[in-house]
C-alpha positions as CSV (number, residue, x, y, z in Angstrom):
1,X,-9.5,6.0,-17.2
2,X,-6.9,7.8,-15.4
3,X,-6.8,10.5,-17.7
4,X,-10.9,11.2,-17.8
5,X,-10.5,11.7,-13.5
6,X,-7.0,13.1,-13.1
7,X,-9.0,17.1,-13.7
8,X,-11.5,16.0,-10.8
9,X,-8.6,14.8,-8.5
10,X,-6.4,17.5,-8.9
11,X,-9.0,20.0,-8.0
12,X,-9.0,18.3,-4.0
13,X,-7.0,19.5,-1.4
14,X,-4.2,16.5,-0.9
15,X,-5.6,15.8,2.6
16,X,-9.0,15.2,0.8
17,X,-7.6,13.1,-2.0
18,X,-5.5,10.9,0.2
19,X,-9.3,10.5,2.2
20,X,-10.9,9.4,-0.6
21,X,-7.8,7.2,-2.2
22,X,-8.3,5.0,1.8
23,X,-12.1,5.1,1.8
24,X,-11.8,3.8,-2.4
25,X,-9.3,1.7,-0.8
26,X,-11.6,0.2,2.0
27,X,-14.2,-0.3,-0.5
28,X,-12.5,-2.3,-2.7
29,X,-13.9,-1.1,-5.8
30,X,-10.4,-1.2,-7.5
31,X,-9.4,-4.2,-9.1
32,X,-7.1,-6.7,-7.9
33,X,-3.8,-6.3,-9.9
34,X,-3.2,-9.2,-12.7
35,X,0.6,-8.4,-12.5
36,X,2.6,-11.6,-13.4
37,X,5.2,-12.0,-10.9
38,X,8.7,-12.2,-12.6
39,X,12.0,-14.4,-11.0
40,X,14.0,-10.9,-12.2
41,X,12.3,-8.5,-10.0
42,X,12.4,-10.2,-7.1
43,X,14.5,-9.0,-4.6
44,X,16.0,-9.3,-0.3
45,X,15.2,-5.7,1.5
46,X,16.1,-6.1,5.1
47,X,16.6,-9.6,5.3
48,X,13.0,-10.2,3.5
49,X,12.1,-12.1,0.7
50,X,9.7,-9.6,-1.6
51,X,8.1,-10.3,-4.9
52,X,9.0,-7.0,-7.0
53,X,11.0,-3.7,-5.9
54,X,8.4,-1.6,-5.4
55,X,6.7,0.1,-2.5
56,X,4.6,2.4,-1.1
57,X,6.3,4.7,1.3
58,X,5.6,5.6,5.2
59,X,2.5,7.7,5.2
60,X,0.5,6.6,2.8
61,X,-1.5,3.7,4.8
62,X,-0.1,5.2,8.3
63,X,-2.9,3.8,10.4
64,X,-2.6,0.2,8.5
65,X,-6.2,0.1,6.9
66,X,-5.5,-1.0,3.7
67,X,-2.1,-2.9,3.1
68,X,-4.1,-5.9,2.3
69,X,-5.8,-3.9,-1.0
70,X,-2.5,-2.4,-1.8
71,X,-0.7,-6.0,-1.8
72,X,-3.4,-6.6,-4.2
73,X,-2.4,-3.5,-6.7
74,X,0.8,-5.5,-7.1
75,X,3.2,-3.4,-4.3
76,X,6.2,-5.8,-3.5
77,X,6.3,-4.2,-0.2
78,X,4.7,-1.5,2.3
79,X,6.6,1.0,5.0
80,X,4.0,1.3,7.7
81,X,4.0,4.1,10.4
82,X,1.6,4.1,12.6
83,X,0.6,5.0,16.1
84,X,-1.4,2.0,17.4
85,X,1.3,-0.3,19.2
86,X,-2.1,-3.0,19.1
87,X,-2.1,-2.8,15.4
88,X,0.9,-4.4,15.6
89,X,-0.4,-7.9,16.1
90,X,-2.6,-7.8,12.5
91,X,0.9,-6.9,10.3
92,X,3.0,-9.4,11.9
93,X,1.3,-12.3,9.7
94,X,2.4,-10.5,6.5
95,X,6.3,-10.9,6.1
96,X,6.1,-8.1,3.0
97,X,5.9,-5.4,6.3
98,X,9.7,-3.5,5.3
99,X,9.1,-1.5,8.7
100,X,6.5,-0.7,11.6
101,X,7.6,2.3,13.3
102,X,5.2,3.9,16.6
């Protein structure tokens, strides 16, 4: 699938394409990940228990819209930075939060 979209995605600014990956996002009209969780990926980063070594880096979600729907693509963990000091009452429930940064 990725392959018959990648021309169409390329041809947006990255500011647009990051737009549309949080609105997709939002929407949920991607799939829940049917990743099997393995005993040799899991890891301890910062003291935290995480199902598999990889993440998505600071930026990506910076506002915190969609680290729910990203949990569900199979990310072990997130590295949130965001500017909403009240937004930091909805992550605290979720111990796969590496850092929150404002």
């Amino acid at each position: 699938m990725f392959k018959k979209i990648r021309p169409l995605i390329f041809k947006f600014s990255p500011e647009v394409a990051h737009s549309l990956a949080i609105k997709t996002l939002k929407s949920n009209l991607i799939p829940s990940s049917k990743a099997i969780d393995s005993e040799i990926l899991k890891t301890k980063l910062f003291g935290k228990n995480i199902k598999n070594p990889i993440g998505v880096a600071a930026g990506f979600d910076k506002n915190a819209e969609v680290y729910n729907p990203l949990f569900n693509l199979g990310f072990g963990f997130l590295y949130i930075f965001f500017s909403f000091i009240t937004s930091l009452k909805y992550l605290i429930a979720s111990r796969r939060i590496v850092g929150c940064y404002s």
